[in-house]
C-alpha beads as a LAMMPS data file, in Angstrom:
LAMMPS data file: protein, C-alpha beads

114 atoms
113 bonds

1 atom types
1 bond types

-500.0 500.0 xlo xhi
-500.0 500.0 ylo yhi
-500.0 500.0 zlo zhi

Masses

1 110.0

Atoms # bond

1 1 1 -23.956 12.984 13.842
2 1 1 -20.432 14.306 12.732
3 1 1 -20.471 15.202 9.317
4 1 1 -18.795 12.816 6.375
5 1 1 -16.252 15.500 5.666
6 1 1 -15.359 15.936 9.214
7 1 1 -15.175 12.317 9.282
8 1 1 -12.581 11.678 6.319
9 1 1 -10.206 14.463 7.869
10 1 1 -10.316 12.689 11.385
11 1 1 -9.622 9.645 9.637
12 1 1 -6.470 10.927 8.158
13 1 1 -5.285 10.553 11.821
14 1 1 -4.732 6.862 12.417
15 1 1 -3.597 6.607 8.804
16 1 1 -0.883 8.854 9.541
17 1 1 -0.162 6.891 13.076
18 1 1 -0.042 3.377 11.200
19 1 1 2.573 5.175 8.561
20 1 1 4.614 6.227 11.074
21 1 1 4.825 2.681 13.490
22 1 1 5.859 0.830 9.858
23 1 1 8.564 3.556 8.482
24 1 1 9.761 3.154 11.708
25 1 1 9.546 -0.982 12.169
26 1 1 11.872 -1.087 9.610
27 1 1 9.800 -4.422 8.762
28 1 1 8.001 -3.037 6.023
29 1 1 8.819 -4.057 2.122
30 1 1 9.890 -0.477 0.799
31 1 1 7.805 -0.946 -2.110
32 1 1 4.759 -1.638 -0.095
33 1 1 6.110 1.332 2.587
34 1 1 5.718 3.814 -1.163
35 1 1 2.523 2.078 -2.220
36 1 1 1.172 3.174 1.516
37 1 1 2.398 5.787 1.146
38 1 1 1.062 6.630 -2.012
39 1 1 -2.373 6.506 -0.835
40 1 1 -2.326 9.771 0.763
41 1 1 -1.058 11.277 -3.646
42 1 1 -4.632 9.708 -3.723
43 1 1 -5.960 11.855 -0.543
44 1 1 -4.218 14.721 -1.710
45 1 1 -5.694 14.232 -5.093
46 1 1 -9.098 13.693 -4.353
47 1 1 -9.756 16.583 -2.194
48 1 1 -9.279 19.277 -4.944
49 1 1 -10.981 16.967 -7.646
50 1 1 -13.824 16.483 -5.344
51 1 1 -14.343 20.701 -4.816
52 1 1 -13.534 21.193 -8.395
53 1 1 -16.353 18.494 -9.506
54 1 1 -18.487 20.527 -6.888
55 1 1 -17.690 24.055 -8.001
56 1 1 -17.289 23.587 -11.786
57 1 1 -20.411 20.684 -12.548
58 1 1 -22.311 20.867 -9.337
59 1 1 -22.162 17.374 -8.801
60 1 1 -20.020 14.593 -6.199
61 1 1 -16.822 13.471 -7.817
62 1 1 -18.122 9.953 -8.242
63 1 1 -20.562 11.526 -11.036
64 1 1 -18.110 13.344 -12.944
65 1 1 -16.485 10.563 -14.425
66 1 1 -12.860 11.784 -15.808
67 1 1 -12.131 13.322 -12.854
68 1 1 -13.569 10.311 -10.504
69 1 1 -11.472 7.825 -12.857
70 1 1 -7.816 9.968 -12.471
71 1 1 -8.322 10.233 -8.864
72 1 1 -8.875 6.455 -8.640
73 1 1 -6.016 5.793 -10.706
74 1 1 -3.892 6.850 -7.788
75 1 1 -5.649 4.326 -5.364
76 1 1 -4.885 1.693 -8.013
77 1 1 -1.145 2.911 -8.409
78 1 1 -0.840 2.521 -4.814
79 1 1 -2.766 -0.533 -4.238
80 1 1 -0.153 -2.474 -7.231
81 1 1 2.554 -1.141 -5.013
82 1 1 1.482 -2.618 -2.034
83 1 1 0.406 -5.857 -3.812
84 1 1 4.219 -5.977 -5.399
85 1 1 5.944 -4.937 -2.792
86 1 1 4.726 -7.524 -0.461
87 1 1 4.889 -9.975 -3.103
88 1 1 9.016 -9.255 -3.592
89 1 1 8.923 -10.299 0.216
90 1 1 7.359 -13.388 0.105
91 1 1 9.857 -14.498 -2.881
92 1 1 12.643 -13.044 -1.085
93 1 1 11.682 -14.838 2.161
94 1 1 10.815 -18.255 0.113
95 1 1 14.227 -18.329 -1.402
96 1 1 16.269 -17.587 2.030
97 1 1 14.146 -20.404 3.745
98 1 1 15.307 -22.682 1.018
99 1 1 18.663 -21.797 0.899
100 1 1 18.503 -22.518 4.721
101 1 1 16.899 -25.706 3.982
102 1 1 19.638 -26.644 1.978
103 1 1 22.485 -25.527 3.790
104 1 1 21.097 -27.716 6.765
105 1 1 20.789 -30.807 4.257
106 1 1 24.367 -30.545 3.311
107 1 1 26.008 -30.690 6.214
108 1 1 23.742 -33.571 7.604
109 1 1 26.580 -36.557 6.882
110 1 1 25.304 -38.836 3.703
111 1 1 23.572 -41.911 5.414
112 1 1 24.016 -43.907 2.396
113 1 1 26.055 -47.273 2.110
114 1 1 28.776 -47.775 -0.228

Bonds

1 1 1 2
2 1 2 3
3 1 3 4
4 1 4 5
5 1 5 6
6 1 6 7
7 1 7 8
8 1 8 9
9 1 9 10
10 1 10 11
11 1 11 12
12 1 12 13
13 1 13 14
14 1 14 15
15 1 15 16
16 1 16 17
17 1 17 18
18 1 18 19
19 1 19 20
20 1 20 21
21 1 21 22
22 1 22 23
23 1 23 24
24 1 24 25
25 1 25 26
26 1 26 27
27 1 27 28
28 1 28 29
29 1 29 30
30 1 30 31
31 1 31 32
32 1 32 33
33 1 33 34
34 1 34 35
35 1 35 36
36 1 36 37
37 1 37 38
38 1 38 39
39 1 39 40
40 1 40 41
41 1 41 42
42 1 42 43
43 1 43 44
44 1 44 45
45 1 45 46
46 1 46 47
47 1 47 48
48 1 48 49
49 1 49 50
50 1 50 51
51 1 51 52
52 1 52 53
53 1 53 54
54 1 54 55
55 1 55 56
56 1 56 57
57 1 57 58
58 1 58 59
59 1 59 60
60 1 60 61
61 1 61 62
62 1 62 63
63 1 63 64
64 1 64 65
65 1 65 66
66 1 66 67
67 1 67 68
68 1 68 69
69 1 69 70
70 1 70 71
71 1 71 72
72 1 72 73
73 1 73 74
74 1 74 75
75 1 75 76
76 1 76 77
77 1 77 78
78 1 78 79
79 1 79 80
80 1 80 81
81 1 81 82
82 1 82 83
83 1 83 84
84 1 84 85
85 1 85 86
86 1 86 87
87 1 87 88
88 1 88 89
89 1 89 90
90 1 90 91
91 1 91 92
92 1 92 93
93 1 93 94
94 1 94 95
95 1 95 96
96 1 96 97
97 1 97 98
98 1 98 99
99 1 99 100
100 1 100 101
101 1 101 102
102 1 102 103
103 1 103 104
104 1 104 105
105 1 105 106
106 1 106 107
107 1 107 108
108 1 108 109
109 1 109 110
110 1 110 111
111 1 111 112
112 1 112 113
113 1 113 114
């Protein structure tokens, strides 16, 4: 059984493969590229809360709760990110399909009789 340590470093692997494929799609909302980004401030934060919660109280990070709550505010930071930056997107992409909706309605030629 591989430890759950062992585990969350391997797992950094993929995460770091995924980041790479959409910085380089170029298909990515850039806010949502940061806020992906930004979850790895919340790797790099946890990992020294999570020994100093060991070394200092003796306990997990999830039971020391200031230090639990600031590393989670990351997560949160980056999750809004994400959330907004996608969000920007589907605006941006709802108003371009409209103005293409209404460029094509214009120049159909008025069927109405005078």
């Amino acid at each position: 059984m591989i430890p759950k340590e062992a585990l969350f470093g391997l797992s950094l692997f993929p995460y770091l493969g995924f980041l790479w494929f959409i910085t380089r799609s170029g298909q990515m909302p850039r806010l949502a590229l940061i806020g992906f980004y930004g979850t790895l401030v919340f790797v790099a934060v946890t990992i020294p809360a999570g020994i100093y919660a060991q070394v200092h109280y003796g306990e997990s990070l999830a039971n020391v709760d200031w230090l639990h709550g600031g590393a989670e505010f990351f997560l949160t930071l980056s999750n809004i990110l994400i959330v907004l930056g996608f969000r920007q997107a589907l605006i941006k992409n709802g108003q371009s399909t409209v103005n293409s909706q209404q460029s094509t309605t214009n120049s159909q030629p008025s069927t109405v009789n005078k």
